[in-house]
C-alpha positions, 0 to 999 in steps of 0.5 A: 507505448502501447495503443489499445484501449484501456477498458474496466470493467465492473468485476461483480457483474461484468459490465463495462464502466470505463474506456479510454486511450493510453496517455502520451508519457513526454506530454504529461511530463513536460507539462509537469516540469513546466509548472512545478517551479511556481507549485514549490515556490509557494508557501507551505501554508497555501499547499496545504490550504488547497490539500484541505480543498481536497478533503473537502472536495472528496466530502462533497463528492463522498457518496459518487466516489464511493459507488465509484470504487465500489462498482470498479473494483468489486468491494462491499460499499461499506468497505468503499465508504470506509476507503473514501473516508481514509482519503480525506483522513490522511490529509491531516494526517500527512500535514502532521507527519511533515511538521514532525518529520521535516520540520526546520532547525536552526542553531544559532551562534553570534561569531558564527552565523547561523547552522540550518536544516530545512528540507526540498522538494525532489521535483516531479514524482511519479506515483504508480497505485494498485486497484485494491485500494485504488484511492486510499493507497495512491493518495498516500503518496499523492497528499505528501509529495504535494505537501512538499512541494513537488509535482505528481504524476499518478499512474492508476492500475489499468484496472482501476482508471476510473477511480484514478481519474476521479481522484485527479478531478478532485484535486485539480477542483480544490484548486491544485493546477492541472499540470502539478498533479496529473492522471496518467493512464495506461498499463505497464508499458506507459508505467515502465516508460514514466518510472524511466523517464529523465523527467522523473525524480523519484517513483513512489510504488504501491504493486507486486514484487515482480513489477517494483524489483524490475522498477528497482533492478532498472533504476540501480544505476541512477541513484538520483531518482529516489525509489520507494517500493511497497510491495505486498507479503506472505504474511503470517499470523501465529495462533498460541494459548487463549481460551478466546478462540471465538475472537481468534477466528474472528481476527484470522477470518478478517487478516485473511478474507477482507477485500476477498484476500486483495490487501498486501496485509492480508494473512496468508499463513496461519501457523497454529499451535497443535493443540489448537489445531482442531477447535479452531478449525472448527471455529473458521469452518462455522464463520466463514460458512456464515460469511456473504460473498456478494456485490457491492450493493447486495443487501445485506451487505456482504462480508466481501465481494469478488476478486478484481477479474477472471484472470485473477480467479482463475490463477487462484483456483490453479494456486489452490489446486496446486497446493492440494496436488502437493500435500495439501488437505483442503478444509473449506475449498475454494468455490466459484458459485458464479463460474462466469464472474470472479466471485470466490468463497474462502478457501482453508487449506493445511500444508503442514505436510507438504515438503516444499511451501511455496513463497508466494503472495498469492492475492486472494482468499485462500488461507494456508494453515500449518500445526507447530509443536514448539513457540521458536518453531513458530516464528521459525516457520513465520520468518520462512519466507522472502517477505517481510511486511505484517505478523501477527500473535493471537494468545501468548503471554506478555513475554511470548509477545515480547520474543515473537517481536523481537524476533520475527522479520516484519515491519508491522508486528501485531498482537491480538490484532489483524495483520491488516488495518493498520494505522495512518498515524504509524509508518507502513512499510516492510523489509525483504520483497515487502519493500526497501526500507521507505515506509509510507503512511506517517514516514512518507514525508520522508520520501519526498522531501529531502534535508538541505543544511545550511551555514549562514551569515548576512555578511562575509566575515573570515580570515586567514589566520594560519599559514600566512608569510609576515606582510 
């Protein structure tokens, strides 16, 4: 376990805004094993009382919160007001979604009883969260495993522990007991050690693939623990015939440089048709000239703000190099105007002609663009990858839609619509190294509550009627 410090800082100026110690792993569980009985024994009605509690709290609080994940994490206030806004959101959201998904059913039959499916609580639940979204996503596993009964351990990304503190706070003050849903912090050492814990039923991942395929390949021998793994993507987004290509750029421009490129949805690729290779080139060069990269309290506001630190920035920057080294032809270059802050302006770089594509999420913004000639090579190209998460078409008819759905690996597939951005009323999830097929948003009760049929009768009633000798 480790013993230093975690420190954050505020990425847009290099402050320090929070520190504090590792949590203790055994301590944290312990306390969430002992209280986890009485939360589950509850009615449904009071959890989900006390989760509307909490949508509450976070309105009364909506203002702090926001210029909290503002100043930790780098992003625009008006991004951090929208990402607040979604927390509360998704407490309705996740009180429909477990009706409809867990609901009980009973069939009943006089001779026989009574045939029941009714649904459980895994136990205790660990979260692990990213620190691009470092409320909205975690609390996407928080509300719903609550909802049904369990207790949660969130363990925030070691560079958003402010945001993961608050989020606690804020339900342990609507009224949910302190030892049901914790705040654990640390970094990956205290993140291997929760995830593994015997105390632990299941693990709910929002993060890179590295990290959730060595949380998966440690957890295949115990198939108790249920493991769902959201994991980001290579994402692709396919530009073919419109006229519209004002709008075009205006969707690649926000799938691919919203939260300065940090959202596992965020186009990667742009894979465009030849012949509108030129005019729309022309369109994201005159856009992203006009977009403000700035802090997230500048005025105006800015489009987006900076990356999460300076470790990130610079294995950017190497990206980006790389892909010029190697057959790429830079159309808006990667800058750091702040070379001491990881502020980076978009960069656009054609890799048509590179003979090997790297299959990378790399987390930021930098656009890949490739020229196709033919419609199945389109998909071909966007189908090229490991991941598997969000695609998108821009143009095409109705029946070129209909093939590009059908045939690209994606688990949110969008036509003329950002790869990002996608609804709390949908599931979210992908396939491949984007996840291993337990979406979240809507289909995350499915996650934490498991089916339990049951045959019924209020007295025993039975014979045996074949196979007996004469009495």
């Amino acid at each position: 376990m480790s013993t230093a410090e975690i420190i954050s800082s505020e990425p847009a100026t290099g402050t320090e805004l929070w520190r504090g110690m590792p949590g203790d792993v055994d301590e944290t569980v312990a306390r969430a094993r002992q209280a986890w009985p009485q939360w589950a024994s509850q009615p449904l009605a009071n959890r989900i009382e006390l989760l509307r509690r909490f949508a509450n709290e976070v309105r009364k609080d909506q203002n702090g919160f926001a210029d909290l994940i503002a100043r930790e994490t780098g992003k625009p206030l008006w991004e951090a007001r929208a990402e607040v806004e979604s927390v509360v959101a998704k407490v309705e959201f996740s009180v429909r979604a477990y009706a409809e998904r867990t609901g009980q059913r009973k069939l009943d039959s006089a001779l026989q009883g009574t045939a029941a499916v009714r649904h459980k609580p895994h136990g205790v639940m660990a979260v692990l969260g990213p620190h691009n979204s470092p409320a909205h996503l975690p609390n996407g596993h928080l509300v719903p495993a609550l909802i049904a009964g369990n207790a949660v351990i969130f363990k925030p990304s070691e560079k958003s522990p402010a945001v993961g503190e608050r989020l606690i706070a804020l339900l342990n003050r609507a009224g949910i007991p302190e030892g049901v849903v914790q705040v654990l912090i640390g970094g990956p050492a205290e993140g291997e050690a929760l995830a593994l814990h015997d105390g632990i039923d299941g693990v709910l991942f929002t993060g890179s693939a590295n990290v959730g395929i060595a949380i998966n390949r440690k957890l295949a021998g115990n198939p108790r623990k249920i493991v769902a793994l959201e994991m980001g993507g290579n994402n692709p987004i396919v530009l073919w015939n419109t006229p519209l290509l004002s709008d075009a750029a205006a969707l690649i421009v926000q799938s691919a440089f919203t939260t300065a490129g940090q959202r596992c949805t965020a186009a990667r690729r742009l894979i465009v048709k030849d012949s509108l290779y030129e005019p729309i080139v022309e369109q994201l060069r005159t856009l992203t000239d006009r977009l403000i990269v700035g802090a997230p309290f500048d005025e105006p506001q800015p489009f987006m703000g900076p990356v999460i630190d300076n470790d990130t920035a610079d294995q950017l920057t190497e990206s980006f190099v790389h892909l010029l080294s190697n057959g790429g032809k830079a159309l808006c270059h990667l800058r750091r105007p702040h070379g001491e802050l990881p502020f980076l302006t978009p960069g656009m770089i054609d890799v048509t002609d590179m003979a090997e594509r790297p299959d990378a999420e790399l987390f930021g913004p930098i656009l890949q663009i490739v020229r196709i000639d033919d419609f199945d090579q389109a998909i071909a190209e966007a189908n090229s990858t490991r991941f598997g998460l969000a695609a998108s078409l821009i143009g095409g008819t109705p029946q070129e839609y209909s093939r590009f759905w059908a045939n690209i690996r994606a688990g949110i597939v969008n036509w003329n619509r950002p790869t990002n951005g996608a609804s709390s009323a949908a599931p979210f999830g992908g396939i491949g190294l984007s996840g291993n097929h337990r979406p979240t948003a809507f289909y995350a009760a499915d996650t934490c509550a498991y089916p339990v049929a049951s045959s019924e009768l209020e007295q025993p009633r039975a014979n045996v009627a074949i196979g007996l000798r004469d009495a």
